[in-house]
N, C-alpha and C positions, 0 to 999 in steps of 0.2 A: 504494500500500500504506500510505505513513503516512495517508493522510485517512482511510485504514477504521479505522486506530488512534485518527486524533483521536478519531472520532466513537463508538467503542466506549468509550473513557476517557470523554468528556465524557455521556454517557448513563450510563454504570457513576455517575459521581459526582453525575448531578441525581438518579439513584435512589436513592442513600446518604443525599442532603441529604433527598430527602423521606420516609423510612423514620426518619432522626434525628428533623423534626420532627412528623412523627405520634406517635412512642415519647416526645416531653417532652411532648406537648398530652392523651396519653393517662395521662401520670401525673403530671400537675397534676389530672386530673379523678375519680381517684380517691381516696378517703378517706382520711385516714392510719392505719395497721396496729398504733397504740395499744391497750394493756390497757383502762388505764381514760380515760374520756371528760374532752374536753377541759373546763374551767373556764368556765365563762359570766362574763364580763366585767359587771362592774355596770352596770347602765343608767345613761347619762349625767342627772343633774339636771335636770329642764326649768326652764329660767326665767322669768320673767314679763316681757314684752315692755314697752315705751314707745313712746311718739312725741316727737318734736322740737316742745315748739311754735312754731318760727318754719321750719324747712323740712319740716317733715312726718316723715321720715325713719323709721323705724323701730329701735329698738335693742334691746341687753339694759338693765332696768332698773337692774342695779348699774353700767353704765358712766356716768349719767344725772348731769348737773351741775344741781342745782335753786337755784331762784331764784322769790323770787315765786311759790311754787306751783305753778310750771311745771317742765318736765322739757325739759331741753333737752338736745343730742348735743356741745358745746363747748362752752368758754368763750366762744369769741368768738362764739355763738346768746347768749347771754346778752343781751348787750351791745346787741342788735339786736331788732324790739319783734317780738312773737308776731303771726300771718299768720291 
């Protein structure tokens, strides 16, 4: 008689677990119930790329240590002769 309890309790609560998580996957997927609509977020700045010239590398241009006309990604590229 108790295994017939186990096994009704533990089936009773995998059906509870998975009734819980269909009810939060099903209201993450619906919209939110706001009047008015949400604020669009400003488009992020695109910025103008570089390269390293002695490893190649690619960067943002404002992080760019120049020397020599060149655009390198550190100081210590600097220091070292373009590739």
């Amino acid at each position: 008689m108790s295994r017939v309890l186990f096994w009704i309790l533990l089936v009773g609560l995998v059906v509870l677990a998975i009734r819980a998580k269909l009810k939060g996957l099903a209201a993450r997927q619906q919209p939110p119930l706001d009047d008015e609509p949400r604020a669009h977020k400003p488009a992020a700045q695109i910025e103008s790329m570089t390269q390293c010239a002695h490893c190649g590398i690619h960067f943002p241009a404002s992080e760019a240590v120049q020397a020599d006309g060149h655009d390198y990604c550190s100081p210590g590229h600097v220091r070292l002769p373009p590739q």
